[in-house]
VOGU-3710 file (C-alpha; in Angstrom, 3 decimals, decimal comma):
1> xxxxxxxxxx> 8,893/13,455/-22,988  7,212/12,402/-20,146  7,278/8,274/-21,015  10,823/8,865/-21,879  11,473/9,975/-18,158  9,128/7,233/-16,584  11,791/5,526/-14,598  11,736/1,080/-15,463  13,113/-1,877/-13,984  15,040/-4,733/-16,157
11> xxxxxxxxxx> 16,021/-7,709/-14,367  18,116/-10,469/-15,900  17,767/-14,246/-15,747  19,051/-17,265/-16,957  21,276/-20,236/-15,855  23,954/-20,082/-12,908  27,326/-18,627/-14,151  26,247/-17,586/-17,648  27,861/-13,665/-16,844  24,142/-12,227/-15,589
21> xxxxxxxxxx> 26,374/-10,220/-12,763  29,057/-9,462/-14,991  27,241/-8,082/-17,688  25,267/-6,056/-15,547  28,634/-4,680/-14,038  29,833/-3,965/-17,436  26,529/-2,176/-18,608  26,789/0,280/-14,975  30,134/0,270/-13,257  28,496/-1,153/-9,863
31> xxxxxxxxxx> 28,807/-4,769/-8,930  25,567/-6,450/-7,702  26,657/-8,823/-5,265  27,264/-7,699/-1,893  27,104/-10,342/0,493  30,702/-11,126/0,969  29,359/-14,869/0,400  28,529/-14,344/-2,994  32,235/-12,392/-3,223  33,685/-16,018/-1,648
41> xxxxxxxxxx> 32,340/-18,400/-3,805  31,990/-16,301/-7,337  27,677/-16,831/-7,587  25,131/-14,525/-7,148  23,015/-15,930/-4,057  20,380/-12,906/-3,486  19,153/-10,310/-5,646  21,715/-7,632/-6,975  20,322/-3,692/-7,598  22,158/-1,287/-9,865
51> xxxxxxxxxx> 21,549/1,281/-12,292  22,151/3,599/-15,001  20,636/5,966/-17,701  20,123/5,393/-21,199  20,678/7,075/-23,987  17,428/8,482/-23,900  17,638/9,792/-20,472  15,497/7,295/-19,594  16,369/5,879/-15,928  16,878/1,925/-15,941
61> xxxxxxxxxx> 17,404/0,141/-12,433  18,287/-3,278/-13,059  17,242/-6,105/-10,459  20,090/-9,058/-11,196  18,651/-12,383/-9,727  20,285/-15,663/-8,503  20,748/-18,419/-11,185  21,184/-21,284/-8,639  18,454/-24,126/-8,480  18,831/-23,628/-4,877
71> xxxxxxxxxx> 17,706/-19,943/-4,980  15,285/-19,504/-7,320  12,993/-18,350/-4,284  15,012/-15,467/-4,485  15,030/-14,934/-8,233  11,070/-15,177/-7,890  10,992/-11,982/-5,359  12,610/-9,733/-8,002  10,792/-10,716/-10,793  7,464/-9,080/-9,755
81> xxxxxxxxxx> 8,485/-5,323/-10,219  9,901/-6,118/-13,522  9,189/-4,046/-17,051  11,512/-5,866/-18,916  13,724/-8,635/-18,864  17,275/-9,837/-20,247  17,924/-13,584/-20,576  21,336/-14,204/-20,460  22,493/-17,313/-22,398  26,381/-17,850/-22,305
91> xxxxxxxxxx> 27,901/-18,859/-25,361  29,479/-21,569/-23,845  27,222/-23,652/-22,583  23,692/-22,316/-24,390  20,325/-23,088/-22,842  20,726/-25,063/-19,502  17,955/-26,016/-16,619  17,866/-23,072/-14,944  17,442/-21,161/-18,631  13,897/-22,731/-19,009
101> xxxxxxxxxx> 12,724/-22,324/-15,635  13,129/-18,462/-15,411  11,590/-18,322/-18,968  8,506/-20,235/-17,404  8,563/-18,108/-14,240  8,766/-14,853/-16,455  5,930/-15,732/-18,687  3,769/-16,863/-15,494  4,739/-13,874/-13,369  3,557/-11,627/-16,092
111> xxxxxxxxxx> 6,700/-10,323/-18,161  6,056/-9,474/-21,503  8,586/-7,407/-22,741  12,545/-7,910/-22,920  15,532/-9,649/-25,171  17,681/-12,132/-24,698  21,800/-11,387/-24,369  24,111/-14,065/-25,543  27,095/-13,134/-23,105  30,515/-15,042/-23,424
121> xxxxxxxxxx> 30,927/-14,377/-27,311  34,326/-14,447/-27,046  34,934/-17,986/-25,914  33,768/-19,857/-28,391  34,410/-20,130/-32,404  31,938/-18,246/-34,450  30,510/-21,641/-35,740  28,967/-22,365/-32,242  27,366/-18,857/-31,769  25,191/-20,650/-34,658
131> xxxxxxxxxx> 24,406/-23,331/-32,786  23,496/-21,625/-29,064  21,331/-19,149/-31,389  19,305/-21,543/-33,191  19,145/-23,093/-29,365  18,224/-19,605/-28,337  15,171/-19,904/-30,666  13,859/-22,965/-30,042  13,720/-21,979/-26,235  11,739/-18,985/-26,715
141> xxxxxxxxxx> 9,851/-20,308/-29,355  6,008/-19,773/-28,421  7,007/-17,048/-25,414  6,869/-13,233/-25,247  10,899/-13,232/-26,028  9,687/-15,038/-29,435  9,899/-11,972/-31,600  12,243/-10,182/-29,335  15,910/-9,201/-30,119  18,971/-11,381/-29,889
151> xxxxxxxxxx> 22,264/-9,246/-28,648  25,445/-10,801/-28,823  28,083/-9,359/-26,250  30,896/-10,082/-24,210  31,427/-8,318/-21,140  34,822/-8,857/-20,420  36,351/-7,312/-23,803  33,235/-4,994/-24,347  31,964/-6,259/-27,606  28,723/-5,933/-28,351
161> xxxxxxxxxx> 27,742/-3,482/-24,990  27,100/-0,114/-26,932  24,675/-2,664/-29,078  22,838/-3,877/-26,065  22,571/-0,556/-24,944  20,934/1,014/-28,207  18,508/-2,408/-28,189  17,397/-2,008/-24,140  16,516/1,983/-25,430  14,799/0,200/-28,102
171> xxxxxxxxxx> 12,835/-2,391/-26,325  11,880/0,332/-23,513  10,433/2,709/-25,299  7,061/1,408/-25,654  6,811/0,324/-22,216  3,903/1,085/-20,423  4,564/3,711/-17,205  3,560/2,433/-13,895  0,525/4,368/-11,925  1,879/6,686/-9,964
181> xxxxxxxxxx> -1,374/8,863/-9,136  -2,607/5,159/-7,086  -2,145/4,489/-3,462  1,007/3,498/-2,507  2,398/-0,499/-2,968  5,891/-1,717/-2,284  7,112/-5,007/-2,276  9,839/-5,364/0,417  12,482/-7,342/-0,827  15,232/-6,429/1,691
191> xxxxxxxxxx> 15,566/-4,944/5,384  18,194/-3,858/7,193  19,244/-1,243/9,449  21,660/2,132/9,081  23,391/3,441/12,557  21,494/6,518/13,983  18,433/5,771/11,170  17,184/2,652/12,212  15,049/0,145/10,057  15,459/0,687/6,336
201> xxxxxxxxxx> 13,619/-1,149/3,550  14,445/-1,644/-0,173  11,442/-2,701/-3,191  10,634/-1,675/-6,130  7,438/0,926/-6,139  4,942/-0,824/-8,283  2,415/1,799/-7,739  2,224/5,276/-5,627  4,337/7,815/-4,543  6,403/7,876/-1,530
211> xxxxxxxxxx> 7,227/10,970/0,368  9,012/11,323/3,664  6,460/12,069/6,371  4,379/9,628/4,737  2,313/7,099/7,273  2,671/3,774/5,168  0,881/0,523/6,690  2,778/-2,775/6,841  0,797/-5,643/5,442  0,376/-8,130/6,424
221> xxxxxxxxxx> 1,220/-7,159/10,217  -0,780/-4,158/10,127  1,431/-1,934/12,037  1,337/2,007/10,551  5,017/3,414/10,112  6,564/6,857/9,542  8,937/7,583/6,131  11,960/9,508/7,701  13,231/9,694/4,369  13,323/7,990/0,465
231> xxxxxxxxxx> 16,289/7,344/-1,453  16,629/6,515/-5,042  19,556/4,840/-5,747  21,598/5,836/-3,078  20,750/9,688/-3,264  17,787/11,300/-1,016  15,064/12,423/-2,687  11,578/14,464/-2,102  9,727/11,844/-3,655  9,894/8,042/-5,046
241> xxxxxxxxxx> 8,258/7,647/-8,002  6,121/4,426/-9,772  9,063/2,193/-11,420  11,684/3,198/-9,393  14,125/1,128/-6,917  13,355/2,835/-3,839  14,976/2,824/0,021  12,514/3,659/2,958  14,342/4,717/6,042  11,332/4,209/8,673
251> xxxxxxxxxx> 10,204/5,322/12,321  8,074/3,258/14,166  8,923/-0,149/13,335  11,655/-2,197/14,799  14,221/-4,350/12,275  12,166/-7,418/13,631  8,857/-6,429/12,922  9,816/-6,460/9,038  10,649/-9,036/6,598  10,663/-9,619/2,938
261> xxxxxxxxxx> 7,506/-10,232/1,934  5,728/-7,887/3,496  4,111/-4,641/1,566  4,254/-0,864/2,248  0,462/0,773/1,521  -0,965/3,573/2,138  -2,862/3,068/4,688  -6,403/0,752/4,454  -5,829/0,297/0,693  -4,372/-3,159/0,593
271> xxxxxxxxxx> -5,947/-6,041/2,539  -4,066/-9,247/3,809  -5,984/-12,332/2,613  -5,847/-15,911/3,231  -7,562/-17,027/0,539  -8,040/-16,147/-3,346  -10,008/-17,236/-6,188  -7,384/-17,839/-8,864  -7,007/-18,728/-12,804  -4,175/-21,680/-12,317
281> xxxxxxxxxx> -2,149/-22,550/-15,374  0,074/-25,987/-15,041  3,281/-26,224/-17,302  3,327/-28,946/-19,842  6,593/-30,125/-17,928  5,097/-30,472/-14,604  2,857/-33,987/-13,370  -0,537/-33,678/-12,583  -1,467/-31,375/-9,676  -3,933/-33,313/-7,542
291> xxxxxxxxxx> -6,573/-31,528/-5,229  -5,903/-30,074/-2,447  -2,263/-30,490/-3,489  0,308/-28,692/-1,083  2,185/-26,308/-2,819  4,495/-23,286/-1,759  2,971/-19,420/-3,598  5,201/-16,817/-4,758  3,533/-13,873/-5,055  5,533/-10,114/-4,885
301> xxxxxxxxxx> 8,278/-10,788/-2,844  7,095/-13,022/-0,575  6,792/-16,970/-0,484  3,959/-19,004/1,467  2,669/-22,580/1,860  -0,475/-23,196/0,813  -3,576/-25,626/-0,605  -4,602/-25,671/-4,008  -8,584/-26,697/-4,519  -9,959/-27,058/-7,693
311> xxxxxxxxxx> -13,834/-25,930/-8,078  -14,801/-28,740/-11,041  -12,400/-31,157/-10,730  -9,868/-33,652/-9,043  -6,608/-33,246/-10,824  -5,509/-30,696/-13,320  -3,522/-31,951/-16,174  -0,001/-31,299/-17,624  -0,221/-27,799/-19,866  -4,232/-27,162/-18,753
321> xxxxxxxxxx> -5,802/-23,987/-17,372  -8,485/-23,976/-14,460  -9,987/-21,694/-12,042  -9,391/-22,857/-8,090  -8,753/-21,246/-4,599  -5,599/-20,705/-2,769  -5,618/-21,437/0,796  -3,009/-20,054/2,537  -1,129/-21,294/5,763  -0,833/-17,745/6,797
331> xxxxxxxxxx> -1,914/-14,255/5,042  -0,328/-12,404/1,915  -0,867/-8,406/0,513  -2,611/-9,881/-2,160  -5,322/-8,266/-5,047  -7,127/-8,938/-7,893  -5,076/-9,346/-10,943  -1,923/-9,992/-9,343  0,346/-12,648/-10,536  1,395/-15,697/-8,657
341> xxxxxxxxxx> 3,676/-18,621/-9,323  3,233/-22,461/-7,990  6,216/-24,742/-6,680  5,520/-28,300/-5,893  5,754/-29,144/-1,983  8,781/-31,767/-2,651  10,984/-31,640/-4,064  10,535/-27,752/-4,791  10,138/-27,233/-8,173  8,361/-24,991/-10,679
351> xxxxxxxxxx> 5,018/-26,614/-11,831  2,528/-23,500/-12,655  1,105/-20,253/-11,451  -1,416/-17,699/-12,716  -3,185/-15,043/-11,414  -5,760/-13,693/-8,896  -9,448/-13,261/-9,922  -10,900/-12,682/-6,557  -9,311/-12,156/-3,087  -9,615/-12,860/0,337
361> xxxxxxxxxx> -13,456/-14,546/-0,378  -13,921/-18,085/-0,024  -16,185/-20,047/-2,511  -17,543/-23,617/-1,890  -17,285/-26,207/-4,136  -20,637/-25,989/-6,042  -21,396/-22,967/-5,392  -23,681/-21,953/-8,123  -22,765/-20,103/-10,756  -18,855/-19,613/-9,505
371> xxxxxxxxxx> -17,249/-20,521/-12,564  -19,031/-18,382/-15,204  -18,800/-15,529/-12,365  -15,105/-16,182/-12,182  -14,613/-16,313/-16,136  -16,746/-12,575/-15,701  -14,010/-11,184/-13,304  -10,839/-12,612/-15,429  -11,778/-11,911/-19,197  -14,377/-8,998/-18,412
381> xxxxxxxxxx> -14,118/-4,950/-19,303  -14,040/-2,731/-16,171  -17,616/-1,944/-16,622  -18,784/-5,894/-16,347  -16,296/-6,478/-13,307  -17,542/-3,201/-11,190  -21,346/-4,007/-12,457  -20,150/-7,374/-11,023  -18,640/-7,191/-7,772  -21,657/-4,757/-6,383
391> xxxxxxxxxx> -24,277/-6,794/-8,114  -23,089/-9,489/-5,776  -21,947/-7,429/-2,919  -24,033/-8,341/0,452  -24,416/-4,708/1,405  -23,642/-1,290/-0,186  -20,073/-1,058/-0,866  -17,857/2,144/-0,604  -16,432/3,252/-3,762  -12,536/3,091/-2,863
401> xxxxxxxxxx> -13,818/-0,794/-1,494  -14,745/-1,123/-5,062  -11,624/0,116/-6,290  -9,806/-2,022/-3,998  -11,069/-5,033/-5,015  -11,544/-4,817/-8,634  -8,234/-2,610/-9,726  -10,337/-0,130/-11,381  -9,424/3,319/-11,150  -12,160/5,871/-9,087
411> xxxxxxxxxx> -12,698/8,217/-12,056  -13,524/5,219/-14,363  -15,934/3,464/-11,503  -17,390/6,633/-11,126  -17,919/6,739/-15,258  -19,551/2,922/-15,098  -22,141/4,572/-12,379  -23,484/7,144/-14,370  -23,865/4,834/-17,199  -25,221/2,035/-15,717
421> xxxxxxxxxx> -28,574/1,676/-14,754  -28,511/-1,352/-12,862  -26,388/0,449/-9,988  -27,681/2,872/-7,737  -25,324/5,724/-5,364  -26,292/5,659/-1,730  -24,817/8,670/0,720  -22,798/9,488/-2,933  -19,766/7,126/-1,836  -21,860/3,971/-1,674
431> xxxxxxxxxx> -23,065/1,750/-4,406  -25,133/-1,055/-5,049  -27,378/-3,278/-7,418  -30,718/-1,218/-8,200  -32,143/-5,185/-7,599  -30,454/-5,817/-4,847  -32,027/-2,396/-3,365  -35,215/-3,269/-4,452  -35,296/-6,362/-2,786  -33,958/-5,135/0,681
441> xxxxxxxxxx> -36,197/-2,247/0,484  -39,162/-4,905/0,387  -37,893/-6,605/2,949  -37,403/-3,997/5,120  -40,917/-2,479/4,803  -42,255/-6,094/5,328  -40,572/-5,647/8,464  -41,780/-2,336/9,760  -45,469/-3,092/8,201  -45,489/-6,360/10,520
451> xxxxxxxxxx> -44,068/-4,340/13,768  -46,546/-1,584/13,230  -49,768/-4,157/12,987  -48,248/-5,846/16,307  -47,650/-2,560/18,411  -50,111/0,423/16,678  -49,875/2,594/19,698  -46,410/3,785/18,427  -45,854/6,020/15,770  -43,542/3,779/13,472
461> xxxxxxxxxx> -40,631/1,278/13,995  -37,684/2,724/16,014  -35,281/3,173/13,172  -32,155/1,930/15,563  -34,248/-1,603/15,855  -35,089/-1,827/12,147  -30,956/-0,941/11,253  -30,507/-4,299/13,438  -32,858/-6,509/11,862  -32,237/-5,423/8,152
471> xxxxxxxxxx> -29,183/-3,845/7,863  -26,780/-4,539/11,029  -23,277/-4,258/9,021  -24,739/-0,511/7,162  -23,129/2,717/7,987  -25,521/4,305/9,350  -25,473/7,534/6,999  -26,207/5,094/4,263  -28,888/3,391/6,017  -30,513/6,626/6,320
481> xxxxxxxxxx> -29,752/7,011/2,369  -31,803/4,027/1,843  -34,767/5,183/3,742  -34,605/8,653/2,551  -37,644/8,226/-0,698  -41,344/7,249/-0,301  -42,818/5,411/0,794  -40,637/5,878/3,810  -41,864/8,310/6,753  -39,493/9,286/9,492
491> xxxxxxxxxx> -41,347/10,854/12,567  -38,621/11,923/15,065  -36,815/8,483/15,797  -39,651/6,500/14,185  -39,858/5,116/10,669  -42,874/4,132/9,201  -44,513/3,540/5,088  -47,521/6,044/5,902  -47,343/10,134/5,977  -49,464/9,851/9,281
501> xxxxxxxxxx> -49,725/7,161/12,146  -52,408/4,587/11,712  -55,580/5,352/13,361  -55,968/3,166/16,506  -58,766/0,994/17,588  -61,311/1,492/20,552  -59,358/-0,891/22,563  -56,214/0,936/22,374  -58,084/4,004/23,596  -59,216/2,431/26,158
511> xxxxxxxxxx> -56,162/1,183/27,311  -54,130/4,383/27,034  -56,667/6,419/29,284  -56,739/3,246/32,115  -53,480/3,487/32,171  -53,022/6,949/32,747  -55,711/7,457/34,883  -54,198/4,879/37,475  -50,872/6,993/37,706  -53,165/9,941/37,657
521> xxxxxxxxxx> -55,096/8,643/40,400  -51,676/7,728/42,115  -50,718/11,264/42,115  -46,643/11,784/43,824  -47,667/8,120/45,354  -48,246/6,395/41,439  -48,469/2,660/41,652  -45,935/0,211/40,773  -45,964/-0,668/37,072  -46,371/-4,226/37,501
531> xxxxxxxxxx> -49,308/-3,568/39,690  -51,014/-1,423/36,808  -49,974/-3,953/34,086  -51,766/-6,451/35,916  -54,936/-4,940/37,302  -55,411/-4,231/33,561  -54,772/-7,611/32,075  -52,086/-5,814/29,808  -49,104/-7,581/28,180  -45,838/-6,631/28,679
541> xxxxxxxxxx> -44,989/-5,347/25,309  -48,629/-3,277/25,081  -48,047/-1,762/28,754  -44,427/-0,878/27,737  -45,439/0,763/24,380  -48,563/3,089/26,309  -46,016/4,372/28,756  -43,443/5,305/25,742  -46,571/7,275/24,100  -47,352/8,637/27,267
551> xxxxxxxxxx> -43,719/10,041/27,898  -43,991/11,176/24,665  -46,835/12,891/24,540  -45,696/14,630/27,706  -48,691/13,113/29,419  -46,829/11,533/32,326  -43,138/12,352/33,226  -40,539/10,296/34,233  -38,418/10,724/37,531  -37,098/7,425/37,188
561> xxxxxxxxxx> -37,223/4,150/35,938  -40,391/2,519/36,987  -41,789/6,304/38,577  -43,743/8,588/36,658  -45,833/11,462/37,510  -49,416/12,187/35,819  -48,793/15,910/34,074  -51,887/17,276/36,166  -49,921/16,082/39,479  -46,492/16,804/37,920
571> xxxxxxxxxx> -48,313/20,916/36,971  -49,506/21,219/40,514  -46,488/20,270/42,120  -44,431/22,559/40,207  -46,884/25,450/40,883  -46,431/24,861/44,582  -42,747/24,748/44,486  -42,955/27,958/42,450  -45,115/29,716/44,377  -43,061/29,152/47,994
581> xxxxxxxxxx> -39,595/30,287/46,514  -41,060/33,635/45,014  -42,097/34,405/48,578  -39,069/32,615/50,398  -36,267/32,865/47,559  -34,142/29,658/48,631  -35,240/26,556/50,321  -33,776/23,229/51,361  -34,837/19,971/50,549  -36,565/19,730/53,553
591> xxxxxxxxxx> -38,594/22,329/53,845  -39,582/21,921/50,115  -40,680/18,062/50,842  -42,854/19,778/53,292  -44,406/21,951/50,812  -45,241/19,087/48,701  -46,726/17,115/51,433  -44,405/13,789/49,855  -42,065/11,493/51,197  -38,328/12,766/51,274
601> xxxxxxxxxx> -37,679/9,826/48,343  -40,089/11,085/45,576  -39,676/15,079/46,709  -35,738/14,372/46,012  -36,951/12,839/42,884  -38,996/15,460/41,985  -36,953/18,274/42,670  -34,488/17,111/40,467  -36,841/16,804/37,410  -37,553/20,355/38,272
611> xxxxxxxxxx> -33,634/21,196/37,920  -33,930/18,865/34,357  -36,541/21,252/33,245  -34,788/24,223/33,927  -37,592/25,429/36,962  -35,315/25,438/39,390  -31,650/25,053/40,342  -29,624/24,365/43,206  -27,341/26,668/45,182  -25,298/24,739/47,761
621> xxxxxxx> -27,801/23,576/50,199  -30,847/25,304/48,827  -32,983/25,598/45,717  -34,291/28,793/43,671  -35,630/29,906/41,049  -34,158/30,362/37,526  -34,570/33,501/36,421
//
């Protein structure tokens, strides 16, 4: 019951004035042209939206397109939310131009279900419906409408529609539902706005559900707008199903900030690329498609100049298949195994299209290995395109990344993980190669094993400067996944490959005593740093990593940067300051300094690190004790 109800699309095509508008009016009472242009001059000029309900109960929304030369940009936008298709052939004039190009741009755009309708029947003598039939045959001979049914009809008188009817019910009922449980895609194909609603748009839902309240992301623009409400045709509803026609009344987005082309998304789920790795087909009828050829893409609803680069050669012949890269003059919501179609530059005709193996990474030329990688990604299962993509990821990826790139649904990537022991989980949303792991991993303990033999007096590698050198584009939480086994030892913010510190040398020893005794000996008067540094022939980087262990041993304590107290001078000095507030209860700055015996400066200085330790605290003007 439930396929029965899965709502479809059926969009006609064929050759200007063969009755695609008519016939569609005949099959659902509503008349698809509404620009009063199209009323004027008797041709469809845009796409036409109507609908009905078969039989069945099955809900059919039918998409009529332009049969002009001059607008088959238009027919191209409503082919991609398609499930079926009728080819209209009048009986009066059989298969024209404009027949065989929509039949190409079907079969290259993905359609692979449908009939063809022989409209006019009534115009001509029964001997000719022989001849546009066998004509009919020849022209799908080798396509997806090969096997499919041939209707005769005439819309005007009615013959033939209850036929047509029963056949569509026919041809429909094995057609596969759309995913509605995905995040949300829809192709805008109009825009307009309503008085007192504001900006509405019009697509087919290819995937998703939308709901009003919904925050839906325009892409490519980027900007995030709010569904006021859905309609499905012409009536509100609670919520827009996969396969239907929908209308999105939206907040937050003015009439000029939308177009057709564009695509609704939920939200971080649909990237806009400039480039894509592509399998290119070229139709027998088109010339030779040089390199780096200029071309115009179709792809959803919207249209884009572009570059076409081959990867193994400099022209692609008549009929032949090859894999190359799209480089757009601009940026397209475009994925993985989305379909695209090719007109030449000029004059603008049909010559190919295909669709998208990889998008929005660029390859170079001879890049090794591209093309058997790229024959991976188009023919492969879902388990040899996920194993894939992270095996030759840079960096952990995030699952729903995965899922974004490859089309595979969560619950089977999440199957291919369990199974697969090449890939590893990191920080359970993150995957990688178990290789690719390895390999970092060594890396990264090269690195720490090389800081630690240059600066032993600290305790490990501060895990912020390792994250820079070895893993600067990480989330940190999967970093910290990657470091979270032996041999890895984390000692406060210190990583480092042994469960205790390395021992240190004499030398080292030496040097951390020197150094301490001189602020020692400095006592609330410690010498300047450089001063020490020097007197003890130190370098930099060794006189910088004593005073961290220091600090951090609570050996010396800081009062500011480049002044630091010896604990036995820092203990004394608080005992003094202690001892005259139990037997004065407040005193002032001043009269503290003179307890001390120090300099107004470092007394200030001191005081305060006093406060930081929770010793004392200041009231107004004076300091106490805390309690």
């Amino acid at each position: 019951m439930e396929n029965v109800l899965t709502p479809l699309v059926v969009g006609t095509a064929g050759h200007i004035d063969h009755g695609k508008t008519t016939l569609v009016k005949a099959l659902t009472g509503q008349d698809t042209d509404r620009l009063p242009e199209e009323k004027m001059r008797g041709i469809t000029i845009d796409l036409g939206f109507a609908h009905m309900v078969l039989p069945s109960g099955r809900p059919l929304a039918f998409v009529d397109v332009p049969g002009h030369e001059r607008f088959v940009r238009n027919m191209v936008a409503g082919v991609h939310g398609m499930d079926a298709v009728m080819l209209v052939v009048a009986a009066d004039e059989g298969v024209m131009p404009q027949t065989e190009e929509h039949l190409a741009i079907l079969r290259l755009l993905g359609v692979s279900r449908g009939l063809t309708v022989i409209t006019k029947a009534d115009l001509v003598e029964p001997d000719l419906i022989g001849v546009v039939q066998e004509m009919v045959t020849e022209a799908v001979r080798g396509t997806f409408l090969e096997a499919a049914p041939v209707v005769l009809v005439d819309a005007v008188s009615g013959r033939g529609l209850a036929e047509l009817v029963a056949t569509l019910d026919a041809v429909l009922k094995e057609a596969m539902p759309r995913d509605a449980e995905g995040p949300v895609r829809l192709p805008i194909d109009r825009v307009f706005t309503v008085k007192g609603f504001g900006t509405v748009v019009t697509g087919t839902l290819v995937r998703g559900q939308v709901a009003p309240d919904a925050s839906l992301e325009l892409v490519p623009s980027g900007h995030i707008a709010r569904v006021r409400g859905v309609q499905v045709h012409n009536r509100p509803v609670s919520r827009a199903r996969a396969g239907q026609r929908v209308a999105v009344n939206l907040v937050g987005v003015d009439r000029d900030e939308v177009r057709r082309g564009q695509v609704l998304s939920t939200p971080g789920t649909l990237n806009a690329v400039g480039v894509a790795a592509v399998a290119l087909e070229l139709l027998g009828t088109s010339p030779p498609l040089q390199d780096r050829a200029r071309v115009h893409v179709h792809a959803g609803t919207a249209e884009i100049l572009g570059r076409v680069y081959f990867f193994d050669r400099e022209e692609l012949a008549p009929g032949q298949s090859a894999y190359a890269e799209l480089r757009l003059e601009g940026e397209l919501a475009m994925e993985r195994r989305d379909r695209f179609l090719l007109r030449s530059y000029s004059p603008v005709v049909t010559i190919g299209g295909g669709v998208v193996v990889e998008a929005g990474v660029h390859h170079r030329r001879n890049e090794s290995g591209l093309l058997a990688r790229l024959e991976r990604l188009h023919h492969g299962d879902a388990a040899a395109v996920v194993k894939d993509v992270l095996l030759s990821a840079p960096w952990p990826w995030e699952l729903s990344e995965v899922a974004r790139v490859t089309q595979e649904s969560p619950h089977q990537i999440e199957a291919i993980l369990r199974d697969d022991k090449e890939l590893v989980r990191l920080h359970d949303r993150y995957a990688w190669g178990r290789r690719q792991l390895e390999a970092w991993n060594e890396q990264a303990q090269a690195v720490v094993s090389e800081y630690v033999r240059a600066r032993p007096i600290k305790p490990g590698m501060p895990v912020d400067e390792l994250k820079v050198q070895v893993a600067p584009k990480w989330p940190l939480k999967v970093f910290q996944a990657a470091l979270a086994e032996p041999p890895w030892v984390w000692d406060r913010e210190w990583v480092r490959l042994t469960p205790e510190a390395p021992p240190w040398s004499e030398a080292e020893r030496r040097d951390v005593e020197q150094v301490y005794d001189a602020i020692r000996q400095g006592g609330f008067r410690p010498p300047n740093f450089g001063d020490i540094q020097k007197a003890l022939g130190l370098s930099r980087s060794r006189f910088e990593d004593v005073m961290e262990f220091l600090v951090q041993q609570g050996r010396v304590h800081r009062l500011e940067d480049g002044v630091v107290l010896a604990d036995e001078v820092y203990e004394w000095g608080r005992q003094k300051v202690v001892e005259a507030l139990r037997s004065q209860a407040a005193l002032t700055t001043a009269e503290l300094k003179d307890v001390l015996g120090v300099s107004r400066r470092y007394a200030v200085l001191f005081l305060e690190l006093l406060d930081r330790h929770h010793v004392t605290r200041r009231v107004g003007e004076r300091r106490e004790l805390v309690p």
